[in-house]
MARLUM-335689 format. One record per residue (C-alpha): residue in one letter; y, x, z. Coordinates in steps of 0.05 Angstrom, whole numbers, padded with zeros to 5 digits, always signed. Example, Ala and Ser with C-alpha at 12.3 -4.5 7.8 and 13.67 -1.06 7.14 Angstrom:
A-00090+00246+00156
S-00021+00273+00143
END
This chain:
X-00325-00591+00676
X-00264-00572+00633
X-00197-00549+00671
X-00132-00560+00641
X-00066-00510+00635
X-00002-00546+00638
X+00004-00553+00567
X-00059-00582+00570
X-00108-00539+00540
X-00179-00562+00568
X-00218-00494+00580
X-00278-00463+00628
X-00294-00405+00648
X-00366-00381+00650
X-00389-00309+00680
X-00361-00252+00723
X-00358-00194+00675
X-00312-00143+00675
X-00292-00152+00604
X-00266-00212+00582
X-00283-00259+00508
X-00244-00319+00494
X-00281-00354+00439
X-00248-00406+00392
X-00279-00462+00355
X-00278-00489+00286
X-00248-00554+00253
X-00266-00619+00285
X-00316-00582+00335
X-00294-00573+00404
X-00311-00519+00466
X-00384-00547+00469
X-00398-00513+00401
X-00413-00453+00430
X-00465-00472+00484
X-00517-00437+00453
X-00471-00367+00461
X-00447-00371+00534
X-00509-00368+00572
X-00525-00293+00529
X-00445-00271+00529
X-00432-00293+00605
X-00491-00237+00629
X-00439-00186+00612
X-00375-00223+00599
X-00331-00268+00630
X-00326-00322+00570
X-00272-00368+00556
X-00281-00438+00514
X-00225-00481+00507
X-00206-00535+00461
X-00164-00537+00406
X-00098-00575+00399
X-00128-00644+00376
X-00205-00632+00397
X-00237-00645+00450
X-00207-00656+00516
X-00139-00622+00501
X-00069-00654+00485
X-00059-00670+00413
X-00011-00604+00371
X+00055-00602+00405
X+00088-00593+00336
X+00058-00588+00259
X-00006-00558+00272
X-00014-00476+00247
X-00045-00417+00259
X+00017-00392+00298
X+00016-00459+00348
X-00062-00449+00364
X-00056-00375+00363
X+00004-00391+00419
X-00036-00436+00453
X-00101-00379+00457
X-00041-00333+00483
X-00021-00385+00534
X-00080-00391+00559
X-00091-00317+00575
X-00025-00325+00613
X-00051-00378+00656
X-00120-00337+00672
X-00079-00274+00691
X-00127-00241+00629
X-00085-00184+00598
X-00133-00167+00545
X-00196-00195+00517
X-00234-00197+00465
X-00228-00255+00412
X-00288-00291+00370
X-00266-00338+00327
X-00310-00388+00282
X-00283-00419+00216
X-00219-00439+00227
X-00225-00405+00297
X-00238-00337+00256
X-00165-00348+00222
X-00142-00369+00287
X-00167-00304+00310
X-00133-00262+00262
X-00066-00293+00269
X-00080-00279+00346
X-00094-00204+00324
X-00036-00190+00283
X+00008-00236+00332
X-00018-00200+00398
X-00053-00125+00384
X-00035-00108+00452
X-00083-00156+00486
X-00131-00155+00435
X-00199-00118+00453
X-00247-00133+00407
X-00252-00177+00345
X-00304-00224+00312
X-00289-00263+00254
X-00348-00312+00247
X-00360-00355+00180
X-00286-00358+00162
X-00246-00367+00104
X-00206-00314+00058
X-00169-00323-00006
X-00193-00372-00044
X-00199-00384-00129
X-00166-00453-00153
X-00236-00486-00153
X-00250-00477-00076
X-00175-00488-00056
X-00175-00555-00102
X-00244-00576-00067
X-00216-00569+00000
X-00148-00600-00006
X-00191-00652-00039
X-00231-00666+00032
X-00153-00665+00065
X-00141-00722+00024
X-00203-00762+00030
X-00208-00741+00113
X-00134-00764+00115
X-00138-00837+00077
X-00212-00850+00114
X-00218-00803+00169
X-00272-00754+00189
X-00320-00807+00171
X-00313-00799+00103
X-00327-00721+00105
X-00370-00713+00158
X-00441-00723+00109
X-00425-00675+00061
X-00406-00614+00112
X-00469-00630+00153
X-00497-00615+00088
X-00460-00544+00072
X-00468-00526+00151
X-00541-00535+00161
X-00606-00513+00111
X-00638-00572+00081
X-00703-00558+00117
X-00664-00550+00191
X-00627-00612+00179
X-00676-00649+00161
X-00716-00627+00223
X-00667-00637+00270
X-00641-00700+00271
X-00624-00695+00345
X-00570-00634+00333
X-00538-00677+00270
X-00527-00732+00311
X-00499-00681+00369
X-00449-00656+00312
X-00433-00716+00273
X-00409-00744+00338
X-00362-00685+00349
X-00328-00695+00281
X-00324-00774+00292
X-00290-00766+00365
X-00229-00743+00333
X-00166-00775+00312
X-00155-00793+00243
X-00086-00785+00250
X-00089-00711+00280
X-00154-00685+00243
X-00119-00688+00175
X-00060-00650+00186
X-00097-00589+00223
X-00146-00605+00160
X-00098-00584+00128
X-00089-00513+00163
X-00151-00486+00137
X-00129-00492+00069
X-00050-00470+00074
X-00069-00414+00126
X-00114-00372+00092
X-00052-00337+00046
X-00018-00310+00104
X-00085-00268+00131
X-00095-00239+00067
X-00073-00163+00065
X-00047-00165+00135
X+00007-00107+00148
X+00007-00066+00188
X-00073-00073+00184
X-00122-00106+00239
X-00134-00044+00284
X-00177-00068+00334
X-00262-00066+00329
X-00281-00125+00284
X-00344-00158+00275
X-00341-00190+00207
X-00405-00239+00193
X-00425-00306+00158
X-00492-00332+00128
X-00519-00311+00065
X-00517-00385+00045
X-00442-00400+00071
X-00424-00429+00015
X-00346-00447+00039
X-00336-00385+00077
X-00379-00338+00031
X-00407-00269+00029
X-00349-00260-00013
X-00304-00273+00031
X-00332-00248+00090
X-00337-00169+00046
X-00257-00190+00033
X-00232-00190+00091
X-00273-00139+00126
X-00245-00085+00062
X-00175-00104+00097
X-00198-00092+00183
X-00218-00008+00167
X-00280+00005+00207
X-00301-00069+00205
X-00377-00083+00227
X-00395-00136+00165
X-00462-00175+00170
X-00493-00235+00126
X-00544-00269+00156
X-00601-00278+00108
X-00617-00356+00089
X-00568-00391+00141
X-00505-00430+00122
X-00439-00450+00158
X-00477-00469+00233
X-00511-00408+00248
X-00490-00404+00314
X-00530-00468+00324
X-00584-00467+00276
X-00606-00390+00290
X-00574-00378+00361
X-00617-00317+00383
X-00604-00281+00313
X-00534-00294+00311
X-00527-00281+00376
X-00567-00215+00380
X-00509-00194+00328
X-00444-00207+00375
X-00490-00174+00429
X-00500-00115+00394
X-00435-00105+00361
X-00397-00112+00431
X-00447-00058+00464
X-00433-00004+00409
X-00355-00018+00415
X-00352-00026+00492
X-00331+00038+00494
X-00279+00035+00432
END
């Protein structure tokens, strides 16, 4: 059962660890997303889901949606828990989210993950994405949600699991045509201000996507962790965008072990 900040930011709390890991979710998902993380994270953690402006249970964006307005409304959060510093895994557009938090907020920051996310793009990928803005903002999440069930999840998974498409198909279709576009639209204008960030990401980072990613790539994954120094980087061999669902123990036997070897950092 979510609670809500007065800004209303719907969040929960799971776990009594000393350490603290606010995890943020990706485009049209919501805090549910990461089910299959808590239950391993909140043995050692206490872990914080919330959802996005627009997702989920929260208010719609206050203003144009950004990275700076969700990376406020992470920060806000904090503020209402009485958390001082935590660690921050972001996923997709969570992962830029979690980067503008980092260069926003260092002082709070304890640990980073950057999970399947986007980097600089060539004019092929940027003019495939705006082209999904476009068609998500004339039809709404209907008309997009087919095709990234197909990037997110191997054929043979997908196929196999009917029961988890129609678990994430409904979380794209519950939101608002009206608001989905716009933060659409975030993904594709944000990525230029991440690049080369200055003065560089100091905190541990955990840098990973799947081998098969084919919107948030290898690529782009090596990218950005040349720009965190002392960035962790991992691919996950023969998964796409919905690793965290499709291969929970692998993926999550990743954030496990990078947060032990920097718990002391």
């Amino acid at each position: 059962m979510a609670s809500f900040t007065p800004r209303g930011t719907a969040y929960e709390s799971f776990g009594n660890g000393p350490r603290v890991i606010a995890l943020v979710h990706g485009l049209g998902l919501n805090r549910h997303s990461w089910q299959w993380q808590v239950p391993a994270l909140a043995r050692d953690f206490r872990v914080i889901t919330f959802d996005l402006h627009g997702h989920g249970d929260s208010s719609v964006p206050p203003q144009t949606p950004s990275l700076t307005l969700f990376s406020e409304q992470l920060n806000e959060l904090l503020d209402h828990l009485d958390v001082t510093k935590s660690s921050v895994f972001g996923f997709s557009l969570g992962g830029m989210i979690a980067r503008r938090f980092a260069m926003d907020h260092a002082a709070r920051l304890d640990k980073l993950g950057v999970l399947h996310s986007a980097h600089a793009r060539d004019k092929a990928a940027h003019d495939a994405i705006q082209a999904r803005v476009v068609q998500a903002a004339k039809d709404g999440p209907a008309a997009t949600v087919e095709a990234a069930l197909s990037r997110w999840f191997t054929d043979g998974f997908r196929m196999s699991h009917p029961e988890m498409m129609d678990k994430v198909r409904r979380w794209i279709l519950a939101n608002r045509k009206d608001v989905y576009a716009p933060i659409y639209q975030v993904l594709v204008d944000g990525v230029t201000e991440l690049v080369a960030p200055s003065p560089p990401i100091a905190a541990p980072t955990l840098v990973m996507t799947g081998e098969e990613d084919y919107g948030n790539s290898p690529a782009m994954s090596r990218a950005i962790a040349a720009e965190i120094p002392g960035s962790e980087l991992v691919i996950l061999p023969g998964l796409r965008h919905m690793a965290l669902a499709e291969a929970p123990e692998l993926f999550n036997a990743k954030l496990l072990a990078f947060l032990l070897r920097a718990q002391d950092v």
